[in-house]
FIZAFI-842045 format. One record per residue: x, y, z of N, C-alpha, C, O in turn; residue number from 0. Coordinates in steps of 0.05 Angstrom, whole numbers. Layout:
N
(atom (X Y Z) (X Y Z) (X Y Z) (X Y Z) NUM),
...
***
This chain:
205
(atom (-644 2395 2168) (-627 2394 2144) (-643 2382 2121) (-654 2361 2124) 0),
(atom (-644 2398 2097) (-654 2387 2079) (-637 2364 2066) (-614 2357 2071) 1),
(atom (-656 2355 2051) (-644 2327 2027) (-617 2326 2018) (-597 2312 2022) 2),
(atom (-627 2359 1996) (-591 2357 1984) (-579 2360 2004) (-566 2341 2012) 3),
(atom (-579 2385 2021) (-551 2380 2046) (-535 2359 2051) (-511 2358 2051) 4),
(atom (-557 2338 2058) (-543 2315 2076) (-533 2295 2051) (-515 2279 2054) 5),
(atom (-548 2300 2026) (-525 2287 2006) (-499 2299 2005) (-477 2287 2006) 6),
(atom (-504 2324 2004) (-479 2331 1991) (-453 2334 2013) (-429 2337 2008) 7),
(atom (-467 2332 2044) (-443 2328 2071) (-433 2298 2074) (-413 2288 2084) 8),
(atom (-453 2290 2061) (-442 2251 2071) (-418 2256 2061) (-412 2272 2043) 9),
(atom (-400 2232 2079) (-379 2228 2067) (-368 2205 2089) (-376 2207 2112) 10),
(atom (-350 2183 2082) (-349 2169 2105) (-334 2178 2126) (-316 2195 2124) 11),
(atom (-342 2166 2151) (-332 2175 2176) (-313 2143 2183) (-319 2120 2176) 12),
(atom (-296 2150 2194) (-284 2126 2206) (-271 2131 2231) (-264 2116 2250) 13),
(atom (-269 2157 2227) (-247 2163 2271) (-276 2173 2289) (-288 2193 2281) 14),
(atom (-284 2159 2310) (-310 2163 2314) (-294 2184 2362) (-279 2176 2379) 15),
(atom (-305 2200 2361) (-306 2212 2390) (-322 2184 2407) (-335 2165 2400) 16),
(atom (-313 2193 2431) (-328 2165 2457) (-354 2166 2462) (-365 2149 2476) 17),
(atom (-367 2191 2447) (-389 2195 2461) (-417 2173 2454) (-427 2165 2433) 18),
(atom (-421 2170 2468) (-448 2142 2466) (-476 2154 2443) (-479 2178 2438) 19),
(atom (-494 2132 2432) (-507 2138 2415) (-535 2129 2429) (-541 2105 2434) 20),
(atom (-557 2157 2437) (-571 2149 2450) (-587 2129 2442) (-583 2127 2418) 21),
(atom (-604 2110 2448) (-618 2081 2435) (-635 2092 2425) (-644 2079 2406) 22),
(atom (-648 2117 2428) (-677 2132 2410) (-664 2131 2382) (-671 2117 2363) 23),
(atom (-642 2153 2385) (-626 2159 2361) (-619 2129 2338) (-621 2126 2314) 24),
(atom (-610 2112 2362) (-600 2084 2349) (-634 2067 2328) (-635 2052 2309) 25),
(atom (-651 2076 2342) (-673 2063 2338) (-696 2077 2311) (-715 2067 2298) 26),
(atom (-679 2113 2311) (-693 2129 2296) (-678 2129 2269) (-688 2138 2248) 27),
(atom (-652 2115 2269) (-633 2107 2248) (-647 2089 2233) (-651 2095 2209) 28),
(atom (-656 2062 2243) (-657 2032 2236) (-686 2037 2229) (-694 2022 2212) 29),
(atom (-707 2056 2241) (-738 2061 2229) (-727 2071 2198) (-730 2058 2178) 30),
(atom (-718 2089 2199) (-710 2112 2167) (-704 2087 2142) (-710 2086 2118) 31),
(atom (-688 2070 2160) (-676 2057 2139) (-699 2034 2132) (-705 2031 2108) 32),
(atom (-708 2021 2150) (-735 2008 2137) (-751 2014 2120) (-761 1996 2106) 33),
(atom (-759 2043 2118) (-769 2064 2097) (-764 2050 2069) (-782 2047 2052) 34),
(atom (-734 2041 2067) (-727 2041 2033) (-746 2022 2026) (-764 2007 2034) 35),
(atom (-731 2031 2003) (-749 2014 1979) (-739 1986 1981) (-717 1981 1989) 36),
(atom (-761 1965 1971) (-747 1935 1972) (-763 1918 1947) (-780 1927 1932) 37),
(atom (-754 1894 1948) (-758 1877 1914) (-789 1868 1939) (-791 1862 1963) 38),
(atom (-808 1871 1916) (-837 1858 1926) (-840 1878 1949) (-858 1874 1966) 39),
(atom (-824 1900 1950) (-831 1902 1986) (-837 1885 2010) (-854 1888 2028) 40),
(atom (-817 1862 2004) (-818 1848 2025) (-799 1853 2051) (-799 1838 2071) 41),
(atom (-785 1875 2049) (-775 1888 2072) (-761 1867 2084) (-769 1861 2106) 42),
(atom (-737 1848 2073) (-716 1826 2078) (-694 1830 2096) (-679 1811 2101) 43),
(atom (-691 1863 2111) (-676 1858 2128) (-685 1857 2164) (-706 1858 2176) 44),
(atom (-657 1854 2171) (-665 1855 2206) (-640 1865 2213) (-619 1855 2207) 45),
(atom (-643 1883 2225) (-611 1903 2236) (-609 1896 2263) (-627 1891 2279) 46),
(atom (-581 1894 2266) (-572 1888 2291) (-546 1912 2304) (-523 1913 2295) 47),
(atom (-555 1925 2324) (-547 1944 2324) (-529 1937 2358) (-537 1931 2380) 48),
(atom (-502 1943 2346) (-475 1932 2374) (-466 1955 2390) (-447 1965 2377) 49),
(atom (-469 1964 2407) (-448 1974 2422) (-435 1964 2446) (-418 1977 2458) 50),
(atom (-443 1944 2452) (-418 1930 2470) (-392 1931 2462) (-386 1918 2441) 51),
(atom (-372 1945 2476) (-350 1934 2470) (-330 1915 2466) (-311 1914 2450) 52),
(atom (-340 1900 2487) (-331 1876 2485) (-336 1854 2453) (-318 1843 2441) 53),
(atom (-357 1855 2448) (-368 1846 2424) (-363 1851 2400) (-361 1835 2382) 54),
(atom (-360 1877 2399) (-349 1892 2380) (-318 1881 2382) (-315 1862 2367) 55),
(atom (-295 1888 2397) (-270 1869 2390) (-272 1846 2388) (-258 1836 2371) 56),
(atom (-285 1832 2400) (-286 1802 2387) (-289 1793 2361) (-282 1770 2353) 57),
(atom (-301 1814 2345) (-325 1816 2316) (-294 1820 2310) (-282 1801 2300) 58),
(atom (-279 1846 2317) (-254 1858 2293) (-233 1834 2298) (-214 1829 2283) 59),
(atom (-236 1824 2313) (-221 1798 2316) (-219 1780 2296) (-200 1774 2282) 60),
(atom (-236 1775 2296) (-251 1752 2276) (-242 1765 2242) (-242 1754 2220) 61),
(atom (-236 1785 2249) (-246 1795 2215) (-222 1797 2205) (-218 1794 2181) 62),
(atom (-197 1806 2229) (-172 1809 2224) (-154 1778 2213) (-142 1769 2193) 63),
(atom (-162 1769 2238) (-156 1734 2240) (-159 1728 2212) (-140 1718 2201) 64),
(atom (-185 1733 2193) (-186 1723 2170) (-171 1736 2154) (-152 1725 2143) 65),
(atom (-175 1764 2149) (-157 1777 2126) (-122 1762 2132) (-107 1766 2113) 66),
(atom (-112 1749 2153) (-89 1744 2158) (-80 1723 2153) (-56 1717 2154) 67),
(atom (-107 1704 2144) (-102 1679 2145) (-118 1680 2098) (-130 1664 2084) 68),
(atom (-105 1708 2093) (-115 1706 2058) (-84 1694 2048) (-63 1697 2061) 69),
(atom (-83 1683 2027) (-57 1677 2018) (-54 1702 2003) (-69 1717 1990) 70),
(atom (-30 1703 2008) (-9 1732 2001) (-1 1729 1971) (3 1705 1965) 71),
(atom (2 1745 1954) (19 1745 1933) (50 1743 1936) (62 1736 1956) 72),
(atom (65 1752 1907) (87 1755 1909) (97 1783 1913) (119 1790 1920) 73),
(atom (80 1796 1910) (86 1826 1911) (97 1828 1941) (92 1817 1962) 74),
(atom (119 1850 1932) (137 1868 1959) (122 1883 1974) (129 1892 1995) 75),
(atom (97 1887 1961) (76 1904 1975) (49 1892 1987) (28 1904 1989) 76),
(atom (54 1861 1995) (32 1840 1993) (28 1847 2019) (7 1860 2020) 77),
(atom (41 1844 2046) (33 1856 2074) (35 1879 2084) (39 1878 2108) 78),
(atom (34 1898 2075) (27 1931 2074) (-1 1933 2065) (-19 1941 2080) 79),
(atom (-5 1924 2036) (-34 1911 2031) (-56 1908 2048) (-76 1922 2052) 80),
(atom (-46 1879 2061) (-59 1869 2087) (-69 1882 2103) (-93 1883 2107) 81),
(atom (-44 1901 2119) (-47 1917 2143) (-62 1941 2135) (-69 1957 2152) 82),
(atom (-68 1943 2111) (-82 1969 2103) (-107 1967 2099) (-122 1986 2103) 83),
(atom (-116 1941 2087) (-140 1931 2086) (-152 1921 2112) (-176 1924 2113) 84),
(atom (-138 1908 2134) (-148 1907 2154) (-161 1916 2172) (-181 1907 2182) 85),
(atom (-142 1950 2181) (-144 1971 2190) (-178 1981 2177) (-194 1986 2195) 86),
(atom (-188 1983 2151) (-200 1988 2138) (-224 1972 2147) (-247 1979 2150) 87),
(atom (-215 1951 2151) (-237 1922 2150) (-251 1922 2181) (-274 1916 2183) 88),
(atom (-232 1931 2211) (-232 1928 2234) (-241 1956 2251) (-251 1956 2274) 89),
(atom (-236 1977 2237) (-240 1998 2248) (-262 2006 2274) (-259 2015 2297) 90),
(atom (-292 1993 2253) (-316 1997 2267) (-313 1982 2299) (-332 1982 2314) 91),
(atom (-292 1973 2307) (-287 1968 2336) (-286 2002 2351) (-292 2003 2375) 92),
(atom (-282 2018 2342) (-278 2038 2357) (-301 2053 2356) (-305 2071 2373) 93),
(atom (-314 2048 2341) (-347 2058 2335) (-366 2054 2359) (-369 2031 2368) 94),
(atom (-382 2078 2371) (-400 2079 2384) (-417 2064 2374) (-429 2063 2395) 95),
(atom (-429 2052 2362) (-441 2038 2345) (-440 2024 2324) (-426 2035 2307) 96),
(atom (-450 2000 2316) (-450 1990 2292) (-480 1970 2290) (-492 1955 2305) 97),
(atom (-484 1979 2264) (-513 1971 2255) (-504 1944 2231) (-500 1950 2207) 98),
(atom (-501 1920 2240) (-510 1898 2221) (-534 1895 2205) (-557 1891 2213) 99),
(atom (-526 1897 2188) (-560 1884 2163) (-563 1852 2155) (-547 1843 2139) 100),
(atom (-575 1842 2162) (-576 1813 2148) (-602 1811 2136) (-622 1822 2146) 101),
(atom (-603 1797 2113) (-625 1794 2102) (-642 1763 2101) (-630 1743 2108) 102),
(atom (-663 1761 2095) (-678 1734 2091) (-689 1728 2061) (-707 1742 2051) 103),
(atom (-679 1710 2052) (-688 1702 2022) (-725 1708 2022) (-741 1702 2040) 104),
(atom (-731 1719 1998) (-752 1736 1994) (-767 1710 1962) (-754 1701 1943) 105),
(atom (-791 1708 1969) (-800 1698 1942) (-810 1722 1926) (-819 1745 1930) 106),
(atom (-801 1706 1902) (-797 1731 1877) (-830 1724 1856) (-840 1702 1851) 107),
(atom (-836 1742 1850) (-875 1734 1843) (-866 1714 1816) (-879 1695 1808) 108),
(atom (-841 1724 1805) (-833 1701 1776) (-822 1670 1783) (-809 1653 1771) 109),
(atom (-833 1673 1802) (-826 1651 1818) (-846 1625 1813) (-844 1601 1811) 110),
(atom (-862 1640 1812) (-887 1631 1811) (-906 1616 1785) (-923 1599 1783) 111),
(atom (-893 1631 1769) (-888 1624 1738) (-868 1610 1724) (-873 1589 1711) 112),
(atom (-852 1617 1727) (-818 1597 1715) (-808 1571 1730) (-810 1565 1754) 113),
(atom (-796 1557 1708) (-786 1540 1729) (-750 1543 1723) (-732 1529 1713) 114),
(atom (-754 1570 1738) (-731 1571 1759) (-724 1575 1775) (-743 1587 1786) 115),
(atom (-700 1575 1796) (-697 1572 1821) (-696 1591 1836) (-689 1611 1823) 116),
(atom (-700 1596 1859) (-701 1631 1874) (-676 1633 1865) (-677 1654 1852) 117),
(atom (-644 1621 1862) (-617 1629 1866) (-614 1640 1837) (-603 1663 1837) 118),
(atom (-620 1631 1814) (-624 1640 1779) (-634 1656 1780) (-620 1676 1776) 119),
(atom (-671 1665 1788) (-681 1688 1785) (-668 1708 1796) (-664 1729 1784) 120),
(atom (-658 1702 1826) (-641 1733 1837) (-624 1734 1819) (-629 1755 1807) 121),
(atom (-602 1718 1806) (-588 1728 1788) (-586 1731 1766) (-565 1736 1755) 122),
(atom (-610 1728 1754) (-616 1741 1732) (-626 1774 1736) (-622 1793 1721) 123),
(atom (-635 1773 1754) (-651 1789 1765) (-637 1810 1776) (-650 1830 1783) 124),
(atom (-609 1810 1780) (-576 1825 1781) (-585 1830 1817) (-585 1853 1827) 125),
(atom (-593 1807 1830) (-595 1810 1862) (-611 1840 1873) (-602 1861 1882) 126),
(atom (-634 1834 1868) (-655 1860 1876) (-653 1857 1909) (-655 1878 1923) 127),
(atom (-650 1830 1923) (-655 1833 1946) (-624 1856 1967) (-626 1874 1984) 128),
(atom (-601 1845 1953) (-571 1862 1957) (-581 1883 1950) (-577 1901 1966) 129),
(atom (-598 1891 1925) (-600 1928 1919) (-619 1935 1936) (-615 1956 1948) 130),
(atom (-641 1923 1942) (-661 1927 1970) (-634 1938 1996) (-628 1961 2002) 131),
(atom (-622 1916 2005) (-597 1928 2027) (-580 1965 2020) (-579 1987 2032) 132),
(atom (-573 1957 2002) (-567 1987 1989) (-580 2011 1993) (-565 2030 1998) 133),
(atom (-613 2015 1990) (-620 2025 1999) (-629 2036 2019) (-631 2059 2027) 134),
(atom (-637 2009 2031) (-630 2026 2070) (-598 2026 2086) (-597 2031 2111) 135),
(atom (-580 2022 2073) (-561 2038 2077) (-559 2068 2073) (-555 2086 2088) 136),
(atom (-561 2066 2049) (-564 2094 2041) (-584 2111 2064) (-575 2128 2079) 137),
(atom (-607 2103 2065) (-625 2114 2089) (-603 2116 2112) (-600 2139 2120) 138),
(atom (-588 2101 2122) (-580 2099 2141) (-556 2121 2148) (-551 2129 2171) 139),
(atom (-543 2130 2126) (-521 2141 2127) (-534 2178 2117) (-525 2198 2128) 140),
(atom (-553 2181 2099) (-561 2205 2098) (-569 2212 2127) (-563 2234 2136) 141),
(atom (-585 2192 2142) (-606 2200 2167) (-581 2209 2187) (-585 2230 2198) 142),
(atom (-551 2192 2193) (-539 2197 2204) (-526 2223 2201) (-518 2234 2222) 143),
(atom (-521 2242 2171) (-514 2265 2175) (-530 2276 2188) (-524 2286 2210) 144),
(atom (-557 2277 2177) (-589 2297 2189) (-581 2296 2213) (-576 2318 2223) 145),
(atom (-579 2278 2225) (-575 2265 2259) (-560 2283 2277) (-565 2287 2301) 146),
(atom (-535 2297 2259) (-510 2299 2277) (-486 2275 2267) (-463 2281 2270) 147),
(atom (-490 2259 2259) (-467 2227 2264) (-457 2234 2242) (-465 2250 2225) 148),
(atom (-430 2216 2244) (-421 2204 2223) (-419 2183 2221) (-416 2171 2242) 149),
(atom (-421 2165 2196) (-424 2139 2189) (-407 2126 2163) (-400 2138 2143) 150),
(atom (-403 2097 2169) (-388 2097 2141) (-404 2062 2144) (-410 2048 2163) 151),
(atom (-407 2057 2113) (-412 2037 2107) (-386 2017 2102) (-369 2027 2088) 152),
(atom (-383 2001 2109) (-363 1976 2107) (-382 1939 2099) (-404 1929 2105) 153),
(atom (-358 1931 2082) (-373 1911 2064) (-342 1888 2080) (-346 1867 2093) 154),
(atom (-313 1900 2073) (-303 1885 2088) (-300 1866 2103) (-290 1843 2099) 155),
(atom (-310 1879 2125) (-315 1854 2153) (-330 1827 2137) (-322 1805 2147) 156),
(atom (-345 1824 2120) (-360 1802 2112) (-335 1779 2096) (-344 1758 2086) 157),
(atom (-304 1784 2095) (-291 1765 2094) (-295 1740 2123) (-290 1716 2123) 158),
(atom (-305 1756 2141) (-308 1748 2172) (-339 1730 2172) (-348 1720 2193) 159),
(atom (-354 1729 2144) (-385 1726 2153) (-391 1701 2174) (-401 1704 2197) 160),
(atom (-385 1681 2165) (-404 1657 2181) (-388 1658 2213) (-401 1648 2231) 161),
(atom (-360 1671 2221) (-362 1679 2246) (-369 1700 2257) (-363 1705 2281) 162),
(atom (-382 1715 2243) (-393 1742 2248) (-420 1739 2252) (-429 1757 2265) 163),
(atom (-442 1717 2243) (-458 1711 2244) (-466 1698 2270) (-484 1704 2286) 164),
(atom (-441 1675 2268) (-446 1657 2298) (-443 1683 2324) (-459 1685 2344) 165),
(atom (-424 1699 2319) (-426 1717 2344) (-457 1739 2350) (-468 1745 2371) 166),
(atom (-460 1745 2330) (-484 1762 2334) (-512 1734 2333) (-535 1743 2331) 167),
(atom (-510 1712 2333) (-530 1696 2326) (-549 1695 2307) (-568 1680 2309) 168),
(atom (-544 1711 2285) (-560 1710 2265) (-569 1677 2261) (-557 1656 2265) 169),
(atom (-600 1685 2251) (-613 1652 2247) (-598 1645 2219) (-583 1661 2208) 170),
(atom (-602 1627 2211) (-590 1609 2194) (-610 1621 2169) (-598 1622 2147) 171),
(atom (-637 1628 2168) (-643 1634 2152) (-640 1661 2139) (-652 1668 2118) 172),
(atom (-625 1674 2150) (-613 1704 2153) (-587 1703 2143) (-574 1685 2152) 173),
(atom (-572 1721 2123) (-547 1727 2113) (-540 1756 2122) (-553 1777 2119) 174),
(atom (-516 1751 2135) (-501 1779 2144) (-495 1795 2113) (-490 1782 2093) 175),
(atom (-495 1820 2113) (-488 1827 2086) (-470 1849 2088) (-450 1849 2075) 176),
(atom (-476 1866 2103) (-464 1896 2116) (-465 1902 2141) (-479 1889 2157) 177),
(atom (-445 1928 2148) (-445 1930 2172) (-446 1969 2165) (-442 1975 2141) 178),
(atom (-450 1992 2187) (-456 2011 2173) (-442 2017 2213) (-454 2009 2233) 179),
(atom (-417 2032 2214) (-416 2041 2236) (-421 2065 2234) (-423 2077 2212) 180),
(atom (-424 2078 2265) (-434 2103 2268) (-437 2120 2286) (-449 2111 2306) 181),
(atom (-431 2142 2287) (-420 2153 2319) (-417 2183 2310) (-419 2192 2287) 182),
(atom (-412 2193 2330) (-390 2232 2329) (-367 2230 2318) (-349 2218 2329) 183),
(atom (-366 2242 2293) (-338 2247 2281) (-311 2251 2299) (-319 2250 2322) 184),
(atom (-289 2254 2298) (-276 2260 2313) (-259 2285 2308) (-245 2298 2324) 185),
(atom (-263 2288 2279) (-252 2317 2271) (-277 2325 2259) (-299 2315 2264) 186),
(atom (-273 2348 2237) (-282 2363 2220) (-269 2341 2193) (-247 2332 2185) 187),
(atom (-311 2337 2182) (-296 2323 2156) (-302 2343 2130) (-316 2364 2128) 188),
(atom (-289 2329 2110) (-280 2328 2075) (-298 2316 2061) (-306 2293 2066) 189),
(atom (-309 2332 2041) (-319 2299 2026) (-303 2303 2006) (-296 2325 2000) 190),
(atom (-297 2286 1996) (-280 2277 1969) (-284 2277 1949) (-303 2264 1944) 191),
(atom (-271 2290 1926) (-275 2304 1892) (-289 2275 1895) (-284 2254 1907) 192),
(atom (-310 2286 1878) (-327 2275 1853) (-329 2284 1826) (-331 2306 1816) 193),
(atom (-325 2251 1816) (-331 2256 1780) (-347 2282 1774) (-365 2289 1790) 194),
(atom (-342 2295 1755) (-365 2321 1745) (-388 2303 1735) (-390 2279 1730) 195),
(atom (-403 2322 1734) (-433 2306 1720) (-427 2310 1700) (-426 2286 1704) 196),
(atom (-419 2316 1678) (-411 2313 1645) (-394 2287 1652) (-400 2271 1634) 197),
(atom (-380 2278 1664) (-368 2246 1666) (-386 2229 1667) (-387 2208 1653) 198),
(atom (-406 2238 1688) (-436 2215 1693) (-458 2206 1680) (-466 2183 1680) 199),
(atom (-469 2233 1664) (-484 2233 1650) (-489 2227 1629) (-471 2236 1614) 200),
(atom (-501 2217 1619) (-504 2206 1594) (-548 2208 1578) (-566 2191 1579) 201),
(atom (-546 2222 1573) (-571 2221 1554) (-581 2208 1532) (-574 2222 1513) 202),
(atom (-593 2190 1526) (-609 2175 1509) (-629 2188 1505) (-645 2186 1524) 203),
(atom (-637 2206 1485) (-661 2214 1472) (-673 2205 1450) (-694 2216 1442) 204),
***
């Protein structure tokens, strides 16, 4: 499958079939995505890739437990909300897979020069190491159409982080950031209207 193809097929997957994800496949995912591009090219992540089941409900556990324990508004529609965001948030339990990203604070070369702090420069800096993550997602979810899979990126679950962390053991110098499940569709998918490019585009000449 060429480039455009697998742009233009992505689309998220979330109802995933039982069928298992061979560890080549699992392993030929998480190489692609190393590929991206990164701030300094210091290549800041480390993927952690779940298919235990057991582990995996424990994780949607954790994530549910928290969205449940958000304080509610007044709205008549405040736990419909919930249950919809949760569902959303928990899903990747049914996923043949799921690929965690965590990253490790990266020295920045202006670092070196200024006196300011790695936490100021990243944010001045509008978090190059988060847009580093971005892009091997992206790797991750194009490679999974090429693949056969479907995949959907979820940001969610990270209401769940520091017990999502303790369960997968991430080191302390490591931040969970995303999670990217991924598996056999379970139907035939859709991708979803997109803005026209006359909405997107914009030229500066």
């Amino acid at each position: 499958m060429d480039l455009k193809q697998a742009i233009e097929k992505r689309t998220s997957v979330r109802n995933f079939t039982n069928d298992c994800i061979p560890i080549d496949d699992l392993k030929e995912l998480v190489r692609r995505a190393g590929l991206a591009p990164s701030v300094n090219n210091y290549q800041p992540w480390l993927f952690y890739v779940i298919t235990n089941k057991k582990v995996l409900s424990n994780m949607a556990f954790k994530v549910a437990n928290k969205i449940n324990q958000l304080p509610a508004n007044k709205s008549i529609a405040s736990d419909n909300v919930k249950a919809q965001v949760e569902w959303f948030a928990t899903f990747f339990e049914n996923a043949p897979a799921v690929i965690a990203i965590a990253i490790e604070n990266y020295e920045s070369v202006l670092e070196k020069g200024v006196d300011l702090s790695h936490t100021e420069i990243n944010r001045i800096r509008n978090y190059p190491d988060i847009q580093s993550v971005g892009a091997s997602i992206q790797n991750i979810l194009l490679s999974a159409v090429d693949m056969g899979y479907g995949a959907c990126w979820l940001s969610a679950p990270m209401v769940a982080k520091t017990e999502l962390e303790k369960i997968l053991e991430i080191k302390p110098s490591h931040n969970l950031i995303a999670f990217v499940a991924v598996g056999k569709s379970k139907s035939d998918t859709n991708t979803k209207s997109r803005k026209s490019l006359n909405e997107i585009f914009k030229l500066i000449d």
